[in-house]
N, C-alpha and C positions, 0 to 999 in steps of 0.2 A: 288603349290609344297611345300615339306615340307622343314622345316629348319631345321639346324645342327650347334650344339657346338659344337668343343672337346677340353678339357682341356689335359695340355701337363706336362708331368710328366719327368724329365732326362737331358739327352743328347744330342749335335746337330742333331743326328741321330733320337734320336726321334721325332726331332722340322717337321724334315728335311721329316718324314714317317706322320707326321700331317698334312702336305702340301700339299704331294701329296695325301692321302684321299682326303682331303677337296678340292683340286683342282677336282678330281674323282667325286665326287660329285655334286660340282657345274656345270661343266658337262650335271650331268643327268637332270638340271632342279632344284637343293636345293639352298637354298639363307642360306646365315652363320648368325645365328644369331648371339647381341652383347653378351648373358648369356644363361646360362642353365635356366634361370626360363620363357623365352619365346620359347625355342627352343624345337621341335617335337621328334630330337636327340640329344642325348648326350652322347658322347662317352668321356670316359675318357684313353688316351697312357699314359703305366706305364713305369715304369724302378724298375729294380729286384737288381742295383747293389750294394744297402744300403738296410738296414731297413725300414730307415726313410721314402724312398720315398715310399715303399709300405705299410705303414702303413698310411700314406696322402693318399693314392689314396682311400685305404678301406674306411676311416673315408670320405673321399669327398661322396663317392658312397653311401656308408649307409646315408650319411646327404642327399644325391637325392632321392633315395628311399622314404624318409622320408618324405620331402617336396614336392615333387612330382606328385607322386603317387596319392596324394588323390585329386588333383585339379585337374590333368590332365592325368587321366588312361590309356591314349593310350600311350605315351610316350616313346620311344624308349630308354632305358638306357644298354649301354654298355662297356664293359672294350678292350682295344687292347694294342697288344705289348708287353714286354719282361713278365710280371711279367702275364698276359694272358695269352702265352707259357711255361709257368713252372706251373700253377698251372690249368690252364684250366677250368673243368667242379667243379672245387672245388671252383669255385669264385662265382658260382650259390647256391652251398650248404651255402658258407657264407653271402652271400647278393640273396634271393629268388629274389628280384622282377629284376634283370639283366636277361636281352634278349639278347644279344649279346655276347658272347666272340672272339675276333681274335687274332689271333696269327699270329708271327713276317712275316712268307712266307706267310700272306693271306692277305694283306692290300689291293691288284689289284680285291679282290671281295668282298670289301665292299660296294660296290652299290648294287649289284644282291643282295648280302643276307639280307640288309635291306631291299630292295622292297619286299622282300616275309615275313619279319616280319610287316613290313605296310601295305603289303594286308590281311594277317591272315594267308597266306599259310603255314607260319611255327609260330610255340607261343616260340621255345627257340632255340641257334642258337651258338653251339662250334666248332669251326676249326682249331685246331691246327697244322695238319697236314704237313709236307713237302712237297712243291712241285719246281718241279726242275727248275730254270731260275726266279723264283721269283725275284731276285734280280734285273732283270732287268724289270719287268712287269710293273713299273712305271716310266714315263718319266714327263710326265707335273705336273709340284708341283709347280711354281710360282703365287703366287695370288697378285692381287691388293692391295694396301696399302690402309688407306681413302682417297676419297675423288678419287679414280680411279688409281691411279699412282703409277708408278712399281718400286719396289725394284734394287737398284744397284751392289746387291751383293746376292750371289745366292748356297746354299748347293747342291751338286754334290754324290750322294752316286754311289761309283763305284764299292761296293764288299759289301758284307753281310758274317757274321760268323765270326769266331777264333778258330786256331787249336795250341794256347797257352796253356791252361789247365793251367794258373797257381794256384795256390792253393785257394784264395781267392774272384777266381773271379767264375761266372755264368752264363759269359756271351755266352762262349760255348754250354750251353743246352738251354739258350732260344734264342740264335741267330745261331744254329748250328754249319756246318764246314765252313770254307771258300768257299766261291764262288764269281768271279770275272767276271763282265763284259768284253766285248771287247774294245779294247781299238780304237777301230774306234764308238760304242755305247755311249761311255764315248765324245767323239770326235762332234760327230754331238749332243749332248743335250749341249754342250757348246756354238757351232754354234747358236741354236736357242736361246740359252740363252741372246746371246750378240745381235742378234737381237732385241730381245725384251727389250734393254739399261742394261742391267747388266753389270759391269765393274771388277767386282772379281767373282773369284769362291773359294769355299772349298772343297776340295776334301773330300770324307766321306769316311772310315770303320772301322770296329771294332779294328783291325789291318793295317793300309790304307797301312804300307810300305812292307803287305805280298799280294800286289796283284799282280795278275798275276804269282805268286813262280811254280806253277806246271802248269800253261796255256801257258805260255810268255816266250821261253827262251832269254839267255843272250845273248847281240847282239853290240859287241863293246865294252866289259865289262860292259856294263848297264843293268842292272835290269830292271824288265819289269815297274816295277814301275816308273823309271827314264824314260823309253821311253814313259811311258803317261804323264808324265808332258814335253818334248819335244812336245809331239803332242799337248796340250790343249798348253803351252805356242805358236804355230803357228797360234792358234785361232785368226782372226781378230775380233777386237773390245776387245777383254778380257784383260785387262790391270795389273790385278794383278793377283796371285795363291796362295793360301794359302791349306795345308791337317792337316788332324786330324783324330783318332787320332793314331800315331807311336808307334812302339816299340822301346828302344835303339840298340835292337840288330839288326833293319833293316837299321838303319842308318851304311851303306857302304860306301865306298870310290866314287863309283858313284854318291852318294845322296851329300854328301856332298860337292861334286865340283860341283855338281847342283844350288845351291846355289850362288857359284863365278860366274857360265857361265852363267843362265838364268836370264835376268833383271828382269823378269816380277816376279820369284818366290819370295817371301815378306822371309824379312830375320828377319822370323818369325818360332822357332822352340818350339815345344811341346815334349819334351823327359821326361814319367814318369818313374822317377827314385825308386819311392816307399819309400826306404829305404836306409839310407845311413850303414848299418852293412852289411856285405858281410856272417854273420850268418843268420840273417831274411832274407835275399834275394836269400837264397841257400832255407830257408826255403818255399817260396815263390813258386817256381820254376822260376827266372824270367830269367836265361843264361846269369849273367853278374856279375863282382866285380862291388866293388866300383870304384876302380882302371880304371876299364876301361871307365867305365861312364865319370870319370874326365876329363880321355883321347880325348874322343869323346866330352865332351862342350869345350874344345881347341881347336880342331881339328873342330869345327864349328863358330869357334868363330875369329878361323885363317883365315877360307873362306871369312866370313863378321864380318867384326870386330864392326858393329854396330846389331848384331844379339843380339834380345829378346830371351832368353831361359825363358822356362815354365816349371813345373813338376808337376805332381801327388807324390803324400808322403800320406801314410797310418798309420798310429800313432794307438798305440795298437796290434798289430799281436799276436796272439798266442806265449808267450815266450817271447817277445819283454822286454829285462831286461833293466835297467837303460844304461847300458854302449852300448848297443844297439841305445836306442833314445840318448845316447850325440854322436854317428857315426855318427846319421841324423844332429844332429845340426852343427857339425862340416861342414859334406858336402856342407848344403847349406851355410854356412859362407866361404866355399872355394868356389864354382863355382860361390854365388852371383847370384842367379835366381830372374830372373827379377817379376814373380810373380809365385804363386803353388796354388793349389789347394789340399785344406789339410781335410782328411778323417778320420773321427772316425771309428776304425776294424769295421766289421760287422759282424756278421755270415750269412753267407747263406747256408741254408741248398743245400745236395747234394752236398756242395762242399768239400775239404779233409783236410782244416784249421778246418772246423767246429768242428769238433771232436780232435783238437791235443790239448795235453797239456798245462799247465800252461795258461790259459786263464787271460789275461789281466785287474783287477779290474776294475769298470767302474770309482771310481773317480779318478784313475792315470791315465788313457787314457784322462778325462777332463784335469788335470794338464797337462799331457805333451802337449793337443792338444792347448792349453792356450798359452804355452812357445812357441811352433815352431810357432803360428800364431802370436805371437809378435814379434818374429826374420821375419819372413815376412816380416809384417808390419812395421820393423826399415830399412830393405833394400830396398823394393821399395820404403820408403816415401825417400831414398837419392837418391834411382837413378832418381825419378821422378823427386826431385829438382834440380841436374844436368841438367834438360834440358830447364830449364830454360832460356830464350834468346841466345835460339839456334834455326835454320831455319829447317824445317818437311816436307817432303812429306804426304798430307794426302791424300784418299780419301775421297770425304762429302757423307755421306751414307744420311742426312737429318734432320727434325730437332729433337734438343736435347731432350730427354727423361724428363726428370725433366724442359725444359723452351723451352715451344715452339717458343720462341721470336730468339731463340738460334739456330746454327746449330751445328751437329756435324758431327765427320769425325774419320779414324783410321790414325794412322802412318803404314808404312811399316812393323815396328816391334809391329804392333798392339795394344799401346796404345789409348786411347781414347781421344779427344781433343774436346774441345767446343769450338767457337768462335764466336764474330757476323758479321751475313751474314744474304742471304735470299735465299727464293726457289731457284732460278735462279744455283746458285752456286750448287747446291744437282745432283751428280751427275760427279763430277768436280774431276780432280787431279789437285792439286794446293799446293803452299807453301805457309805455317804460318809460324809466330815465335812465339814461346811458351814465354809468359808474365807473368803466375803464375802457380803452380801446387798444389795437396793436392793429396793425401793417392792412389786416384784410380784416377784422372784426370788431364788433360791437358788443360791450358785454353790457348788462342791463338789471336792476331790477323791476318788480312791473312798480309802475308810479304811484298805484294806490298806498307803497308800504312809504315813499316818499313827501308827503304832502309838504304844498307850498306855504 
């Protein structure tokens, strides 16, 4: 049978739709190669919602093409996902020797449509098209780790699309409108999950806190959203919950006492705030002040007073003037976010930033993206050293990335901690005490060698 790479380009969501292919796959009879230079396929999942990432995905594909091609002419090369649904039969015209395009609603017929480009029955192969209940067309996406052994934590996509439109974004045209699983759908892939030893889940969409808005009504004053994290926290075996990624404006009064009532929900929040100017955010379309934002990291931070706040910040918008980026600076020196993820503007085309005024020079967008990543960097390296011999819930997902000698684990508030241990423990909620820290980690030993 043949073998398949695919390289992952984005977002959990897109790690999350690599999985499930390559589980689809594996399936029919493919074994996963470790590279593209042994592999029969090779698909490459893109993300549209930078530049940068699809200009990596082209420069990857042409560098395939290139090396390829001449050694191994049969060779299946294909692009999927976001940045495949926006440009489609135009990624053929720039890179010819591409067989494959799919797009975001066709990942559940990646199998069939390769079988017929590796029989010969088709030579080129574009699918962009909508189709309905997609979202839920893939269930099995867990694959074995090396050496056979299963993952303890596990991406849960419960909804596909966004009916956001904000100015900046793209993610509306290549991921469509919303559409929302059931939440008894959502319910039994968790079940099987925790079967199969998984001990966290992530709930996935593009909007995760707009699911269920027009399927689900409100039911106790809870959002349908709230009522699927009730049902997945009822899940036996599943011990933690984590979703990604929110909107500020979904976080309601329900969500946030969700947090106080459900142990199992990790009092771990992602609220991207973008922009701390209440002009760039009007500009945006994002439906919120600064003011309220504020409002709402209190008001989560009053539920669990040990709550990780996260944020998205975009640096550079169209118009974004000086006294604009000192509103951001200020913000995060007020709320104190535990860590962000900071973005240089983008353009993307088809969206209604692309064309506004005063576009942002690009060495003042380096400059300010420089200052807010060193205000970052001067907050988390103190809250990280606060925690320093202090006692952690972690989960051990397994071992350390950088030292296989090493295990690692997450905190509740989803830090990352290393400590030594071995196999055995992977798998484990257990407590450490944190014994040193640096910039992005936690190092640890477990707490029983500690006692108080």
């Amino acid at each position: 049978m043949p073998s398949v790479y695919i390289k992952t380009y984005g977002c959990q969501m897109n790690e999350r739709d690599s999985e499930a292919v390559a589980a689809q796959l594996v399936a029919k009879g493919y074994t996963l190669a470790t590279g593209e230079g042994s592999a029969d396929v090779v698909l490459i999942n893109t993300c549209s919602v930078r530049d940068t990432a699809e200009q990596k995905a082209l420069g990857k594909m042409e560098t395939l093409a290139g090396t390829l091609r001449d050694r191994r002419p049969a060779v299946v090369l294909g692009f999927m996902g976001c940045m495949a649904q926006s440009r489609g039969r135009e990624l053929m015209d720039r890179v010819p020797d591409v067989d494959l395009v799919l797009g975001t609603q066709k990942f559940h017929r990646a199998g069939e449509l390769l079988e017929e480009l590796l029989s010969g029955r088709r030579s080129k192969v574009v699918e962009t098209a909508a189709e309905p209940r997609s979202e839920a067309s893939i269930r099995e996406h867990l694959m074995p780790e090396s050496g056979g052994a299963r993952s303890v934590s596990a991406f849960v996509s419960i909804m596909q699309g966004c009916n956001q439109h904000c100015t900046f974004c793209i993610v509306p045209h290549t991921r469509g409108a919303e559409r929302s699983r059931t939440i008894e759908e959502v319910v039994d892939e968790c079940r099987e999950l925790a079967a199969r030893g998984v001990k966290e889940v992530t709930l996935l969409g593009q909007i995760v806190t707009s699911y269920g808005r027009r399927e689900i009504p409100a039911r106790d004053g809870r959002s349908g959203f709230v009522q699927l994290l009730d049902a997945v926290h009822a899940v036996e075996g599943i011990e933690r919950i984590r979703f990604t990624s929110p909107h500020p404006k979904g976080y309601g009064p329900d969500l946030v006492e969700a947090f106080a009532r459900l142990p199992k929900l990790m009092e771990s929040a992602h609220v991207p705030v973008q922009s701390g100017s209440d002009r760039v955010l009007r500009l945006m379309h994002r439906g919120y002040t600064r003011s309220r934002f504020v409002e709402l990291a209190t008001q989560l931070r009053a539920a669990q007073p040990g709550m990780g706040l996260t944020t998205d910040i975009i640096v550079g918008f169209p118009g974004e003037s000086e006294e604009d980026f000192a509103e951001t600076l200020s913000l995060y020196r007020e709320v104190e976010f535990d860590n962000a993820f900071i973005f240089k503007y983008s353009p993307r085309r088809d969206t209604p930033a692309a064309t506004m005024p005063c576009p942002v020079p690009a060495e003042v967008i380096d400059e300010r993206h420089a200052r807010l990543l060193s205000l970052c960097d001067e907050v988390r390296k103190r809250k990280l050293g606060a925690m320093v011999g202090r006692r952690v819930e972690i989960l051990v997902e397994g071992a350390s990335r950088r030292n296989h000698s090493r295990m690692q684990g997450r905190t509740r508030c989803n830090n990352i901690v290393v400590f030594e241990g071995s196999p055995r423990h992977k798998g484990q909620v257990m407590d450490v005490r944190v014994t040193a820290a640096t910039l992005t980690t936690l190092y640890a030993d477990p707490a029983i060698h500690n006692p108080d």
